[in-house]
N, C-alpha and C positions, 0 to 999 in steps of 0.2 A: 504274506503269500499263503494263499490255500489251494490244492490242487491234490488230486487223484489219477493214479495210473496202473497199468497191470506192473507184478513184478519179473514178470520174464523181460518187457520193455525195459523198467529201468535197472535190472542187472545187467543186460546186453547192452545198453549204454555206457554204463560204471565200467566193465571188463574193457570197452576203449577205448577210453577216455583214461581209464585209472593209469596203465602206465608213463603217460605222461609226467602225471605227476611226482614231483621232486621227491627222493628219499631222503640224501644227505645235504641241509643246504641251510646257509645260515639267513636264508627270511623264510622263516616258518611257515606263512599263508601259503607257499608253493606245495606243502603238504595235502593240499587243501582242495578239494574239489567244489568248482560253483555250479548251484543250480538256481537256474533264475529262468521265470516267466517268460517268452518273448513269442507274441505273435498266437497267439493257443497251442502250443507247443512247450515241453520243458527242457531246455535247454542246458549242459551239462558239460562242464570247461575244467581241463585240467592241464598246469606247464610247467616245464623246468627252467626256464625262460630261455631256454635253447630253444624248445620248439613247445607248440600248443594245439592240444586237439581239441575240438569242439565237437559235440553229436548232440540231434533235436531229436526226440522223442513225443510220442504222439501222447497228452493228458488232457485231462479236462482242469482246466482254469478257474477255479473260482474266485479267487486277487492275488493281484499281480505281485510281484514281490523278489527278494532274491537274497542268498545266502551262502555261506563257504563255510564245509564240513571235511571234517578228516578223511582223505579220500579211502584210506586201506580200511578205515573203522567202516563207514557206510557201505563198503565195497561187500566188505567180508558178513556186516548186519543184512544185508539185505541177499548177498546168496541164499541163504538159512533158509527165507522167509516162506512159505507155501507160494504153490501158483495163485494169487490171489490177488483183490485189489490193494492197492497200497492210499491209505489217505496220509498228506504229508501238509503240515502249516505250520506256521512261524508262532512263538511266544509273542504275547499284547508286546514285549520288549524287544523282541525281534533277534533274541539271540541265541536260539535255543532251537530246535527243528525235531516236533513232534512228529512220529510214523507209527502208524498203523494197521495192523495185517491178518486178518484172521484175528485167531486173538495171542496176537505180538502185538507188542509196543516197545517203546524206544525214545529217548529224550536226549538230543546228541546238540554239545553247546558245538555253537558256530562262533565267526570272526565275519563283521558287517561286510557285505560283498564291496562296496567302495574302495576299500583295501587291497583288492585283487588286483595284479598284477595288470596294465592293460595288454589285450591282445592288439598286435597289430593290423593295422591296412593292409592288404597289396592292391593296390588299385591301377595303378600305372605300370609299363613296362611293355613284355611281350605274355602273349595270352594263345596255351592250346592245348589239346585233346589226342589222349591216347587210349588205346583200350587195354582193359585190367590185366585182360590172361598176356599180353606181350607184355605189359612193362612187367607185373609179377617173374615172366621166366627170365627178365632182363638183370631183375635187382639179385634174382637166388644165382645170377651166375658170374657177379659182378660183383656185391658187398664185400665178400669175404676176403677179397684181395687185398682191400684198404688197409692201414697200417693198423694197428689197438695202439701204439708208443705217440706221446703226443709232443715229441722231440720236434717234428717235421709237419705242424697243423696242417697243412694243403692236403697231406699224404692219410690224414683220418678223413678224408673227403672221399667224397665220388666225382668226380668229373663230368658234367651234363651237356653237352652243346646241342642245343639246338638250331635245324639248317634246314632250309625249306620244310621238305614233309619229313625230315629226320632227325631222331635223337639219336646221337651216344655217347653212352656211360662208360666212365673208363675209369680203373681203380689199380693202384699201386705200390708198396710196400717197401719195393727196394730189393725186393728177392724174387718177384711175380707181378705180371701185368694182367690184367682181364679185360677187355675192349669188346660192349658189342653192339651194335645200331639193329634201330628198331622204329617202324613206319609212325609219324604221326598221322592222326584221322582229322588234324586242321593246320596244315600249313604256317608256320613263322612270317612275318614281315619281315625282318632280318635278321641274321645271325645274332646267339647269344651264347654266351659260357659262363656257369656257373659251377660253384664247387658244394654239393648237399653234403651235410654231416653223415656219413655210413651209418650212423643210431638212428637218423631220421628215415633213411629207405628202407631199413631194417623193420623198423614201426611201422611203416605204409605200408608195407606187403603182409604183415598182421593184421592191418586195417582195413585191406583191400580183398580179403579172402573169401568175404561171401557177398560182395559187387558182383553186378553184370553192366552197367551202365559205361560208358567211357567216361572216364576219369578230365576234368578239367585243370591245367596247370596254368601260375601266373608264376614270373619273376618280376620285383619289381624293379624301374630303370638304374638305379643305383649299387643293383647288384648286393641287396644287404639281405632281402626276406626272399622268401618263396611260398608259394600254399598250394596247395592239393583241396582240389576238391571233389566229394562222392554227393549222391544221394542228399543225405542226410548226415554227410560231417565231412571235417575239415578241418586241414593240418595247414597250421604255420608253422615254418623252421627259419632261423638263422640260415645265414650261409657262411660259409667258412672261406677269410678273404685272404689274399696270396694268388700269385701261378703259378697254374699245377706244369710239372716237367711236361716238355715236350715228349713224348712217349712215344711217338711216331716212330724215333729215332730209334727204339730199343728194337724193333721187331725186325728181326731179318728178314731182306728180300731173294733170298734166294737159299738152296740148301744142299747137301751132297747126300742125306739118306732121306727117304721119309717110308712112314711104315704105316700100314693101317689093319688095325687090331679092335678086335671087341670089347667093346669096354666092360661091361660086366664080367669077362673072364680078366684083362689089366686089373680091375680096380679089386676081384678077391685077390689074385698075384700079389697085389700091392699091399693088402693089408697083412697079409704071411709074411711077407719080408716085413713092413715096420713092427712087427713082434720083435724079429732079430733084431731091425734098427736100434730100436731105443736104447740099448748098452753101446751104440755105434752112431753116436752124434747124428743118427735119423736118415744117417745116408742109404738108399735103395739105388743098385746099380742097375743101369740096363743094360742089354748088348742086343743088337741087333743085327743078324747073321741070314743073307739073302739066300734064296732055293738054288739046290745046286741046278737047276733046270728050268726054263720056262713054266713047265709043269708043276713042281715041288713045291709045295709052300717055301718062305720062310719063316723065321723064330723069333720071339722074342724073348729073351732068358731077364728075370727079374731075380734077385740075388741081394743078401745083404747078410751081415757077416759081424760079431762080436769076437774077443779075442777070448771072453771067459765064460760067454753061454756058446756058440757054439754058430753055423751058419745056415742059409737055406737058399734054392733054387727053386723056382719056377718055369716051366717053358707055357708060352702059349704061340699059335700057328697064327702065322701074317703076311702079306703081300706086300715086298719088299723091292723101293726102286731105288737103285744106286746100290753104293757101296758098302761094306760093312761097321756098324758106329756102335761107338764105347761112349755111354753118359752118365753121369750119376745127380741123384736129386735129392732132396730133402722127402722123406717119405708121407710127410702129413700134406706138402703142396703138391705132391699128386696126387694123396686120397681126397683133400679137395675137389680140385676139378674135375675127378672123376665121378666124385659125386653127385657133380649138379647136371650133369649132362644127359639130355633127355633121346639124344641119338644111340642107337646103336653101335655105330661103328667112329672112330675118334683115328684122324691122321696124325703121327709126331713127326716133324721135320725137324733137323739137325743139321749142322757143318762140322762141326768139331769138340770134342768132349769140352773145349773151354768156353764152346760158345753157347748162348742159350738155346733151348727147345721150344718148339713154338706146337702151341696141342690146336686142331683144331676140328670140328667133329664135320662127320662125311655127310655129305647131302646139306649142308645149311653155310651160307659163307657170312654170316650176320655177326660169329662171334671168335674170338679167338683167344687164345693163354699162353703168355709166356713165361716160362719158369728160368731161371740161371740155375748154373748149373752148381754140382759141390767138385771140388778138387782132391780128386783120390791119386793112392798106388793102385795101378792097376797088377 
């Protein structure tokens, strides 16, 4: 292999490619980033064998060839290097990977690309297209619901169905559900559900950041792989196999208060109370207390309270229908979802302090959050 390229090209390849690759993992090549020749193009593979991202980068080709190097050591050599041309070829033994830079050099042994892991096919299945800036605000208000405990694998998933021209993602914990549908730009032939690993969406919306193109998606029929694909790269993941709960079930169809509040004024409310929370097992209470008039606002009082640091109150003004409601919540899953929310104004519906709170923001019906509740004295 002998080949030439600019190095802003292949650092911004290495920066997406590089997370992929394995940190802790007993077969060592997964440490390992491939670069190999394909097409007049340099091509550049890195997997945990959970998932695998590939990106092609634009060089000049002089033989063909291909090699697997320590993806953190090249990642971190080649930021350093000046904006300049990079010349990179293989040792007559082909194990070794000379670069070039100015005047930097570098001699970095490799492990024969043979050895590398294969990426898989998706070739068969259901096949389609979404655009970046929806799925992006789909994944930021969806991932973080999923569980991190891997007691319950379904539950480190995301939930994907796609249905005619629609997907949605639905993500779940056990304490919090996130659900929200988002237009596809190619129609399904028929129904499919799959379950993505949360690490995998989480990586695609870093990957996806400075796209404009609509995004291509395959599953393939056996329900095992999935791929993404952009531009110039592309993501295989696992899928995470199991049914996810029915979750349909969780979400109350009806409520006795609901209240609608600005979220930027909720979400500082809320982080003043989890200061108190933290010595108070994270609890933040709400109450919600309707206008004494047509006229009058109502209130939202945020509250939360330790028995040895001390307590605090918040009020902010809201437009309150029904009756008056006592809830209380875990403080950090409402700073959550209040943070991902690009509305202004965010409706809470309720029935009763033991039942859960369902968030869902004004002017958009695409997405909605359900939190359960905590069990206080009141």
């Amino acid at each position: 292999m002998k080949l030439s390229c600019l190095q802003e090209n292949l650092n911004r390849g290495l920066s997406l490619v590089g997370r992929a690759a394995a940190t802790r993992t007993t077969l060592p090549i997964t440490n390992n980033v491939l670069l190999a020749s394909d097409q007049g193009r340099l091509k550049l593979v890195a997997t945990n064998l959970e998932m695998a991202v590939s990106c092609w980068i634009g060089a000049k080709i002089d033989e063909e060839g291909a090699i697997t190097v320590p993806a953190k050591l090249l990642t971190e050599f080649v930021a350093t290097l000046p904006n300049d041309k990079i010349d990179a070829k293989l040792t007559p033994k082909g194990k070794t990977l000379e670069l070039k830079c100015a005047r930097f050099e570098a001699r970095i042994s490799g492990v024969d690309a043979k050895d590398f892991p294969p990426i898989p096919k998706v070739d068969d299945g259901i096949v389609t297209k979404v655009e970046i800036a929806a799925l992006r605000q789909a994944i930021s208000q969806v991932v973080f619901a999923a569980a991190a405990d891997e007691s319950r694998p379904v539950l480190t998933g995301v939930n994907a169905e796609f249905e005619g021209k629609t997907l949605t993602l639905a993500a779940a914990d056990g304490f919090r559900l996130a659900v929200y549908k988002l237009p596809l730009t190619t129609a399904v032939t028929e129904k499919s559900v799959a379950i993505i690993p949360s690490r995998t969406l989480a990586e695609l919306n870093r990957l996806a950041g400075d796209q404009e193109e609509a995004m291509e998606i395959k599953v393939n029929a056996n329900k095992s792989q999935i791929l993404f694909r952009f531009k110039d790269i592309e993501m295989v993941s696992q899928l995470v196999q199991g049914n996810f709960p029915q979750y349909s079930q969780l979400i109350p169809q009806s409520f006795n208060t609901r209240a609608v509040v600005d979220v930027a004024q909720f979400l500082r409310a809320t982080k003043t109370a989890a200061i108190f929370a933290r010595d108070g097992s994270g609890i933040v209470r709400l109450i919600i207390t309707p206008g004494a008039s047509d006229v009058t606002p109502g209130k939202l009082s945020i509250s939360a309270r330790s028995e040895e640091i001390g307590d605090d109150v918040g009020e902010i003004d809201t437009v309150v229908q029904g009756a008056e409601s006592k809830i209380a919540f875990n403080g950090k899953y409402l700073m959550d979802v209040l943070s991902v929310l690009k509305e202004q104004q965010v409706a809470i519906e309720m029935t009763t302090p033991s039942s859960p709170g369902v968030f869902k923001p004004v002017g958009s019906d695409n997405y909605l959050h359900v939190i359960m509740p905590m069990f206080v004295q009141w």
